[in-house]
N, C-alpha and C positions, 0 to 999 in steps of 0.2 A: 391547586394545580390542575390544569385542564386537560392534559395528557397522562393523569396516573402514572408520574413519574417516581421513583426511587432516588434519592441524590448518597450515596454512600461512600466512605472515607476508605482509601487507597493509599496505605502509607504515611507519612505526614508530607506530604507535597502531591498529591493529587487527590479526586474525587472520581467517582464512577456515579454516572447517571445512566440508570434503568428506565427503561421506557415499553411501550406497549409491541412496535411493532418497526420495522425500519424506516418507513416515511416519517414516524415520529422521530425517530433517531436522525434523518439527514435532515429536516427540518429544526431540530435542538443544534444542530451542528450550522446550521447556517445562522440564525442567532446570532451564535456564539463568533462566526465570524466576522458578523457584521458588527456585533456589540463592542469589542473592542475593551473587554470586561480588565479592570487592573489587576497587574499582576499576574495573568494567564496568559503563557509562554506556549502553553502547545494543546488544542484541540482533538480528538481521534477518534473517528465515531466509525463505528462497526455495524452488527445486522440489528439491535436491537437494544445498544450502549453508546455512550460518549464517554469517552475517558478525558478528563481535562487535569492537566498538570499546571503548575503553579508557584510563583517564587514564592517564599513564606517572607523574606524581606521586604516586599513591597503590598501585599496583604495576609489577611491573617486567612487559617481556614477554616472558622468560625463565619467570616466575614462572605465570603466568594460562597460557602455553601449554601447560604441564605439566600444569596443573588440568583445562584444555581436554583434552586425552588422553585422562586416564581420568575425565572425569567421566558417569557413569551415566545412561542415557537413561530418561527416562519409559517406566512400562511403560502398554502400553492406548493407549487414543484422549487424543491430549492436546487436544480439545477439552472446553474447562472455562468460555470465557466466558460475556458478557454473550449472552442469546438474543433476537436482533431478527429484527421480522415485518416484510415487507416487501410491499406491495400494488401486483398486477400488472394490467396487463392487457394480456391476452394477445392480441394484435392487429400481434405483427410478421408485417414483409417475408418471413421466412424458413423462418417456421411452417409454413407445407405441403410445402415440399423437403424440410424437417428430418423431418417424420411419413413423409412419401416414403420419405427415407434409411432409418430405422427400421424401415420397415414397421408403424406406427402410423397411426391415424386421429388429427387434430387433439385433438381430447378427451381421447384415451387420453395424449397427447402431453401437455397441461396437469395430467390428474388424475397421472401420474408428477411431473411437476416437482411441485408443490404437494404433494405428498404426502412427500418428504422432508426430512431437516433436515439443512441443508450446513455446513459448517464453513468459516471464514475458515482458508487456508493460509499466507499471504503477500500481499502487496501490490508492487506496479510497474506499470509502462506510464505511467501517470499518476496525481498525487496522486488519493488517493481509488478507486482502481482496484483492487477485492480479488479474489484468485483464490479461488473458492469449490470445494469438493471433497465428494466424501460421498454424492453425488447416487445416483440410481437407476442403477444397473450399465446398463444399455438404452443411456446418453446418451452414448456415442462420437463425436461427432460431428466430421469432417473441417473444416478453415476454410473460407471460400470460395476459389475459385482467382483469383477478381478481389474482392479488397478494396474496398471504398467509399470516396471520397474524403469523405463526411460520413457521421458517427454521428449522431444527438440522443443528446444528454445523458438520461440516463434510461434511455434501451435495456438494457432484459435479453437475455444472448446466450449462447449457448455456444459452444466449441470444443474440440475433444479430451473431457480427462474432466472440464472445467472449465466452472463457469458464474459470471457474473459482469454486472455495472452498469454502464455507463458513465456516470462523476462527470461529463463536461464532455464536449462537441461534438469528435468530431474521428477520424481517418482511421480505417479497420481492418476486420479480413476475417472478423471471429466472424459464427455465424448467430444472426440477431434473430427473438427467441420474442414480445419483447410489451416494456413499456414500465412506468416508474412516473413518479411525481410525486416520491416522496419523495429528496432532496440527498443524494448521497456525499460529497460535500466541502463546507465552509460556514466560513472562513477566521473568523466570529464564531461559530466554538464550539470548545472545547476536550473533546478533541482536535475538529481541525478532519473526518475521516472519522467518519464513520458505521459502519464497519467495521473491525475492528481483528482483527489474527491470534489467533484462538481460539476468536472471538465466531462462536457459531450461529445458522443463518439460515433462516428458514422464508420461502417464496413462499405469497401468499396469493391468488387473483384478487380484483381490486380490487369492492369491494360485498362481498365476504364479510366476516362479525365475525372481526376477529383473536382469536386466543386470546393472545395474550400481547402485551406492552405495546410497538408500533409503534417504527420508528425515530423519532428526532427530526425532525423536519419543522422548519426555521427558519422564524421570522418574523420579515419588516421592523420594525425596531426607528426609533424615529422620529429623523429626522435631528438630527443634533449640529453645531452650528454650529463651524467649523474654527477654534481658537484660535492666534492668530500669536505664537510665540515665538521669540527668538533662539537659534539654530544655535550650538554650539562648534566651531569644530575638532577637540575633543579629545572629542566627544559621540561616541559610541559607539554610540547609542539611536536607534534610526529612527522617529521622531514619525509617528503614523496621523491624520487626521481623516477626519469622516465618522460610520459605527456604529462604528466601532472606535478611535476617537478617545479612548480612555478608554486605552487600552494600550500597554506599551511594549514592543517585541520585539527584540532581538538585532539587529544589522547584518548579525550573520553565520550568524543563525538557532540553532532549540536541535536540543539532541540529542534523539533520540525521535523526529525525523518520518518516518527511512527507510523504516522497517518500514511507513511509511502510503503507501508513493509517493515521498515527496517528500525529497530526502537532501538533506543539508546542504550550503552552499554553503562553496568553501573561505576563509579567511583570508589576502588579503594580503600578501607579502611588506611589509618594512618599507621606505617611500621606492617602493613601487611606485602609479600613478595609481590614480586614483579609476574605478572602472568597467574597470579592465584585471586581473580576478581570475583567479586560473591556473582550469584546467580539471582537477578529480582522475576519474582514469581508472584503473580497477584498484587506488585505493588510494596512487596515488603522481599526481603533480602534472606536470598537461602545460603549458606556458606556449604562449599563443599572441599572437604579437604582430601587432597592431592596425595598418595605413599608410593613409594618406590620398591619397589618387592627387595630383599637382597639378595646378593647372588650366591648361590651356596656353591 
């Protein structure tokens, strides 16, 4: 293998591939998409792994791990997606400590960010959460040492060599450069992120004309009045009303979200409650069982 890779067993339906560094990783990851390998259902490549999962009904994992080994990594940048612009304004909390850090004036500090085109790496922390890379060599920038107990959703931030969105409200220690309007995550669009690993990304400050065609911004779609139907037990289908009342999604959700954030949830044992789902950790399943205090 020419990248010093690991190919290591996850369960019995998946493999974890180790690799050296993240350009090995989103180059193993573009391979894999282009290969079109049998049997491999979902891809997920992170800062320095590919997680690839796998139907064992249609290969073995004796078979695919093999494949996995010596399969050839993308040569060059495997940035080949969709190119979405993204409209900022630049008006964070953090923006003068960060030009600080740098040795930057605030200006200097926006016309670098806006002036490059980032590349989606990977996805985690939260659905809709993309780690973005590619950026101006300058943007090293350390986390905070005290985290924020609130983000707003929208926040554009950096950390390390990474910069990135945050989809929804909520805890973290990246510094905030400035903010947008436009939705990372929007559960009535398919795929529900805005950002998907490949796809290049250009910062734009907000009031300037994009040059190329904006992410999707959703709009309230007009309410749909809830249709009452009778439940089976043996329904499998989790009925939506509302905007999404039109749809019917998986109990147990589908393959493809990981890579967005958001991993699948596991399957049930047979005869086990309703709402008592194992926890997968690592690839293999941790049961946690549920007690009710009583009441004295």
């Amino acid at each position: 293998m020419a990248d010093d890779r690991r190919v290591l067993p996850m369960g019995d339906r998946a493999w974890l591939v180790e690799l050296p560094d993240l350009d090995d990783a989103l180059r193993l990851f573009a391979s894999l998409t282009a290969a079109h390998l049998p049997g491999v259902v979902e891809a997920v490549p992170a800062a320095r792994t590919v997680l690839v999962k796998f139907d064992p009904l249609t290969t073995t994992a004796d078979e695919l791990g093999t494949r996995l080994a010596s399969l050839p990594a993308a040569r060059g940048s495997a940035a080949s997606g969709r190119l979405v612009t993204i409209a900022v304004l630049y008006d964070g909390d953090d923006l003068a400590e960060v030009a600080e850090l740098l040795g930057l004036s605030e200006s200097e500090v926006i016309d670098r960010h806006t002036a490059a085109t980032y590349r989606v790496a990977f996805g985690g922390f939260a659905p809709g959460f993309a780690y973005l890379t590619g950026g101006d060599l300058i943007f090293d920038v350390p986390r905070r040492s005290s985290p924020r107990t609130r983000i707003a959703a929208g926040s554009v931030a950096l950390a390390g060599r990474f910069s990135a969105v945050y989809p929804r409200e909520s805890p973290g220690g990246w510094q905030l450069i400035g903010r947008t309007d436009q939705a990372m995550w929007n559960l009535d669009r398919d795929p529900p992120a805005a950002l998907q690993p490949g796809d290049r990304v250009r910062f734009v400050e907000a009031g300037d004309p994009p040059s190329v065609e904006p992410a999707e911004t959703p709009t309230d779609p007009p309410p749909v009045e809830p249709v009452e139907t009778p439940q089976r037990p043996s329904d499998r289908l989790r009925r939506r009303t509302g905007p999404a009342a039109g749809r019917r999604t998986p109990r147990h959700g589908r393959h493809g979200r990981a890579r967005l954030g958001r991993p699948r949830p596991v399957r049930p044992a047979p005869g086990e409650p309703a709402g008592r789902q194992p926890v997968r950790y690592g690839g293999d399943r941790v049961r946690l069982r549920w007690c009710r205090a009583r009441a004295r």
